[in-house]
C-alpha positions in Angstrom: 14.3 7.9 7.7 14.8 6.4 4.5 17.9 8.5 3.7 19.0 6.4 7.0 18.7 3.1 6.2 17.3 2.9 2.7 19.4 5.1 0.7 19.0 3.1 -1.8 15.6 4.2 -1.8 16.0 7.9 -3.2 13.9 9.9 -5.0 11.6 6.7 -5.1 7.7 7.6 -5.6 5.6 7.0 -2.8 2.0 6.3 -1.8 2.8 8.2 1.7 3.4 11.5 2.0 6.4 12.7 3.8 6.4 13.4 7.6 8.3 13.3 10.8 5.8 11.2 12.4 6.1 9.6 16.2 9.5 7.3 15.4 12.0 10.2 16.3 10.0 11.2 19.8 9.7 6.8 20.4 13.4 6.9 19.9 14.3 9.8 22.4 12.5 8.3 24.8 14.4 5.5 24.4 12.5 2.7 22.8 14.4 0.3 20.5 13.8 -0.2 16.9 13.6 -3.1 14.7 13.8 -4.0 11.2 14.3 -0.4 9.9 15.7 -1.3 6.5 12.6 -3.5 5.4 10.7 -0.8 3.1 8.2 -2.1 0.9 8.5 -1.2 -2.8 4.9 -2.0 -4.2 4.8 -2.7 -8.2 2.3 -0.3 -9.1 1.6 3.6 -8.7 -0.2 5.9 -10.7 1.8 8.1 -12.7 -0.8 10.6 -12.6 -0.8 12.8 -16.4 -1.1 15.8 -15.3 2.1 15.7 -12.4 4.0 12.7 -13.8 6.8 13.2 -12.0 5.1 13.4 -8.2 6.8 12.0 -5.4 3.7 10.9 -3.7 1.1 8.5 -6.0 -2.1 7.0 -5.6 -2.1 3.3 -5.4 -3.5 1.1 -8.2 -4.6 -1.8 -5.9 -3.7 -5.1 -6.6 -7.6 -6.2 -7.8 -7.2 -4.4 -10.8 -4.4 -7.3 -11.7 -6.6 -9.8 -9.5 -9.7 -9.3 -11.9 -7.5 -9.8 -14.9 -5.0 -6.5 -15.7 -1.7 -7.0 -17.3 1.3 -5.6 -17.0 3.1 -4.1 -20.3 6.7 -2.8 -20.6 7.3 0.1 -23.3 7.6 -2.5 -25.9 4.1 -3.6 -25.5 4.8 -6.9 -23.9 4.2 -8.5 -21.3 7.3 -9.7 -18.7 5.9 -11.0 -15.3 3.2 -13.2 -13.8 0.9 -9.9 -12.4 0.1 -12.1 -9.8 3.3 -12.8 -8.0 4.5 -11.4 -4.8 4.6 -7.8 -4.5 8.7 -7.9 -4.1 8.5 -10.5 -7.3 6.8 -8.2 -9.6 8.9 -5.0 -8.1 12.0 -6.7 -9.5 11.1 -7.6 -12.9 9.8 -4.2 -13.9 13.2 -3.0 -12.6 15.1 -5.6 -14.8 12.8 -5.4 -17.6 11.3 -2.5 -18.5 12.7 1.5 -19.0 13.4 3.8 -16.7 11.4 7.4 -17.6 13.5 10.7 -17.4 11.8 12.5 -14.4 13.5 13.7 -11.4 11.7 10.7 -9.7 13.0 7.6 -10.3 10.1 5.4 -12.3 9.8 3.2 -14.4 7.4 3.1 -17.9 4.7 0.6 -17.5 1.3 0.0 -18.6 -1.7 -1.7 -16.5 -4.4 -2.3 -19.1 -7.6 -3.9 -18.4 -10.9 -5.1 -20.9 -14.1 -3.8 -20.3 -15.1 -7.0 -18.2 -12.2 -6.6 -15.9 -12.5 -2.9 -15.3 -16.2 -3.7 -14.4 -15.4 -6.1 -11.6 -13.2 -3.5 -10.4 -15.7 -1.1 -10.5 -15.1 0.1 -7.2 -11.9 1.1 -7.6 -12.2 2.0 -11.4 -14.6 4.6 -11.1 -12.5 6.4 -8.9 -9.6 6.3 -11.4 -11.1 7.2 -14.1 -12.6 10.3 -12.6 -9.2 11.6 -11.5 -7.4 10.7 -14.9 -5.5 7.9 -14.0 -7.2 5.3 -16.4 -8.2 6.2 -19.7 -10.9 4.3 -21.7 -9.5 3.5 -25.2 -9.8 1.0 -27.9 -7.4 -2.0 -29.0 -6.9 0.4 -32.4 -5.5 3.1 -31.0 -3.2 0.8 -29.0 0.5 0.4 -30.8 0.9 -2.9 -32.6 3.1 -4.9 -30.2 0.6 -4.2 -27.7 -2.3 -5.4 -30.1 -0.3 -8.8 -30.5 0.0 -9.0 -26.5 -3.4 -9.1 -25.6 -4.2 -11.6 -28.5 -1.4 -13.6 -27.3 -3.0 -13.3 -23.5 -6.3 -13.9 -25.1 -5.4 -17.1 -26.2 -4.0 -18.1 -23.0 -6.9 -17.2 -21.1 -8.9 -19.0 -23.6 -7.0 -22.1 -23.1 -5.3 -22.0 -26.6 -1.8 -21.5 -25.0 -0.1 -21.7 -21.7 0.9 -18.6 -20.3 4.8 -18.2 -20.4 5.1 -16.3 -17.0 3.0 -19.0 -15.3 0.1 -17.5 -14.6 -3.3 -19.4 -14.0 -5.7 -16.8 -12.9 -7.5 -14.2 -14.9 -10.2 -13.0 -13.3 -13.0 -11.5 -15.2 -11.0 -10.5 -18.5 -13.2 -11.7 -21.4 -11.1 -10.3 -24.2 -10.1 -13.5 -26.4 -10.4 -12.3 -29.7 -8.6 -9.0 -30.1 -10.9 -6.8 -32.7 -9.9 -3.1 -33.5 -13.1 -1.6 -31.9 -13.2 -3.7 -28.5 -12.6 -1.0 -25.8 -10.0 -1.6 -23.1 -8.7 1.1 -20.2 -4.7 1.8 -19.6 -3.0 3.4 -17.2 0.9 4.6 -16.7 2.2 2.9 -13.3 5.3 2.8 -11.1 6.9 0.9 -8.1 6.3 3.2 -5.4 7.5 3.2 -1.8 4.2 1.9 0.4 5.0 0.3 3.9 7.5 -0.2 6.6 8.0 -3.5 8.3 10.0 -1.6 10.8 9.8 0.4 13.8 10.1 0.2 17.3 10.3 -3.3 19.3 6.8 -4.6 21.4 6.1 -7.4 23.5 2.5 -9.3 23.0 1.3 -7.1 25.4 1.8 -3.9 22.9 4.4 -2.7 25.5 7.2 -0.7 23.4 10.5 -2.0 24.6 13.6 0.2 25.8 17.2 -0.6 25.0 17.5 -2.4 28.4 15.3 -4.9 27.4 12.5 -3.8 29.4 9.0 -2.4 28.8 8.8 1.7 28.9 6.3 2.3 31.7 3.4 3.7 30.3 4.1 3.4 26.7 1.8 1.3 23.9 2.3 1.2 20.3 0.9 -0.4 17.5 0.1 -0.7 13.9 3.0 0.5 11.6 4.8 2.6 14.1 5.7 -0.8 15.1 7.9 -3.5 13.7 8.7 -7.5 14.0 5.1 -8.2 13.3 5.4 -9.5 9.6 9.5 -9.8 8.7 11.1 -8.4 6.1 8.0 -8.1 3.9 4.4 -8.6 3.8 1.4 -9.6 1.6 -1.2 -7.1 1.0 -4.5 -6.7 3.6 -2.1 -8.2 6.5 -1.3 -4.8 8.5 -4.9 -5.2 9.6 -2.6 -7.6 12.2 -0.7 -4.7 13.8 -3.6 -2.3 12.8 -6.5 -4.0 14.5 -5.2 -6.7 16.4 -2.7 -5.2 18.2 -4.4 -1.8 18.3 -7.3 -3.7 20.5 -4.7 -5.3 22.5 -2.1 -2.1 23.1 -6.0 0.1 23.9 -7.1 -2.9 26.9 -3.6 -2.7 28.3 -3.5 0.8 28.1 -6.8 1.4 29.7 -6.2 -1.4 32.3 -2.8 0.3 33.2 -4.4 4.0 33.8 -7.1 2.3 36.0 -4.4 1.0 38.1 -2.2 3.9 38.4 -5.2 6.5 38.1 -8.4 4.7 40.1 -11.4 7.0 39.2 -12.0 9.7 41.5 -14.8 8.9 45.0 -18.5 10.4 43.3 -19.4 13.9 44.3 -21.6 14.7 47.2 -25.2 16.0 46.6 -24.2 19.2 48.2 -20.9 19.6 46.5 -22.8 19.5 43.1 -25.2 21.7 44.6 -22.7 24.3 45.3 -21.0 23.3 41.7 -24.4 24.1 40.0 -25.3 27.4 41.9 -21.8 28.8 41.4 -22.3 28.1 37.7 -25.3 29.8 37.6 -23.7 32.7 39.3 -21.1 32.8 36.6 
C-alpha cells in the first residue's frame, strides 16, 4: 500500500512488519477508503547493532524522551525540542542530521539518557538493554562534542541557561555537572514508519461504508483498518479511540445485527436431547 500512495515512503524502516492484511478484501467488497496517504513517520527506531540495516525496528517509546532523553545528531549536538510533535521532530532529524549508508533509508541519531532518566524508564529500559539496543556507558568514553552537549543541557536543566530549542521539561535527568565517570545509556535511532490514519470510511455506528454512500450490510470495522478517526496525524496513546472505543461500539452493533437477522434457535426438547445423548453414547 505504501508503494500506492506513499512512494515517497520507500525503503523507510518500520515498526510493522509487512502484510497484506484485510484493506485489499474491504476494498473488493466494495467499501470506500479514506485518508490513505496519511502515514505516520515516528522520530525514533531502534537501529538494532546487530541488523542495522532492518526494515522492521522496535520502537523506542516516547518516555524515554519524556523522562529526560535527548536527541544527538552525529556531531554530538543537540537540534530539536525532544518533546515536540511526532511529525516536528521527524522533520528536523531529516533536515539536520546524516543520512547512514544502508539499503534502508535512516538517519544517524543518538537517544542518550543519565542514570536517573533510564531508571524512571525502567520499564521500558530493562527491555532494551537486554536485547542490545541501549548500552550503559560513561560521559568519558562519549566523543567531546557530545561531552559539551550534556553540560550545556545540564545547565539548562539546572536553570543556568534557557534551552535554545524551547524545551521546559526534563523529567528525571539529574545530570548537571558533567564528570568523566558519571554513567549514561545511548542508543542509535531512526524515523520509522509506525501508523496509518487511513483506511476504509465508517459511520458512528462502526458501519464500513460502500462507494454509494451507504453502509455494507453486515460489515463492522474498527481500529486502524479504519480511517477519518484522527486526520492527517495523531498524538501517541490516541488509537486507543478507534481501538477500544470503536471496537466496543462496531462488537454491540455487530452482535445486535446477528440477533436480528439470526434469532437464537427454540430450546431442545427433553426427548430430543435424550435421543442426542443416547446416540452419542452409541457412537
Amino acid at each position: 500500500m505504501l508503494a500506492q500512495y506513499r512512494p515517497d515512503l520507500a525503503n523507510f524502516p518500520s515498526t510493522n512488519e509487512a502484510r497484506e492484511g484485510t484493506q485489499p478484501i474491504l476494498e473488493a467488497v466494495g467499501a470506500s477508503v479514506v485518508d490513505m496517504d496519511c502515514v505516520q513517520v515516528h522520530p525514533t527506531g531502534f537501529v538494532d547493532p546487530k541488523d542495522p540495516a532492518a526494515l522492521v525496528k522496535i520502537l523506542a517509546a516516547e518516555m524515554l524522551r519524556g523522562e529526560g532523553g535527548i536527541l544527538l545528531n552525529g556531531d554530538g549536538s543537540r537540534f530539536v525540542n525532544e518533546l515536540e510533535t511526532r511529525q516536528h521532530v521527524v522533520d528536523a532529524i531529516l533536515e539536520s542530521t546524516s543520512r547512514m549508508e544502508t539499503s534502508t533509508r535512516q538517519w544517524d541519531v543518538t537517544l542518550v539518557l543519565d542514570e536517573s532518566s533510564a531508571a524512571a524508564a525502567g520499564s521500558h529500559m530493562d527491555f532494551y538493554v537486554a536485547k542490545g539496543l541501549m548500552q550503559k556507558t560513561t560521559v568519558g568514553e562519549l566523543d567531546l562534542p557530545a561531552v559539551k552537549t550534556l553540560q550545556e543541557y545540564g545547565d539548562v536543566v539546572s536553570g543556568k541557561k534557557t534551552d535554545p530549542f524551547g524545551r521546559k521539561s526534563f523529567g528525571h535527568w539529574k545530570l548537571t555537572e558533567v564528570m568523566p565517570e558519571y554513567e549514561v545509556y545511548t542508543g542509535q535511532v531512526t524515523p520509522v514508519i509506525h501508523f496509518t490514519m487511513g483506511g476504509v470510511v465508517i459511520d458512528e455506528h462502526g458501519r464500513v461504508i460502500g462507494a454509494e454512500g451507504t453502509p455494507i450490510d453486515g460489515l463492522w470495522a474498527a481500529g486502524e483498518v479504519a480511517g477519518g478517526v484522527h486526520g492527517q496525524n495523531r498524538l501517541g496513546g490516541s488509537s486507543l479511540l478507534e481501538c477500544v472505543v470503536f471496537g466496543r461500539i462496531a462488537g454491540n452493533e455487530a452482535a445486535a445485527w446477528h440477533k436480528e437477522h439470526y434469532p437464537a434457535a427454540p430450546p431442545l426438547s427433553d426427548d430430543t436431547r435424550s435421543r442426542a445423548s443416547s446416540a452419542q453414547g452409541n457412537a
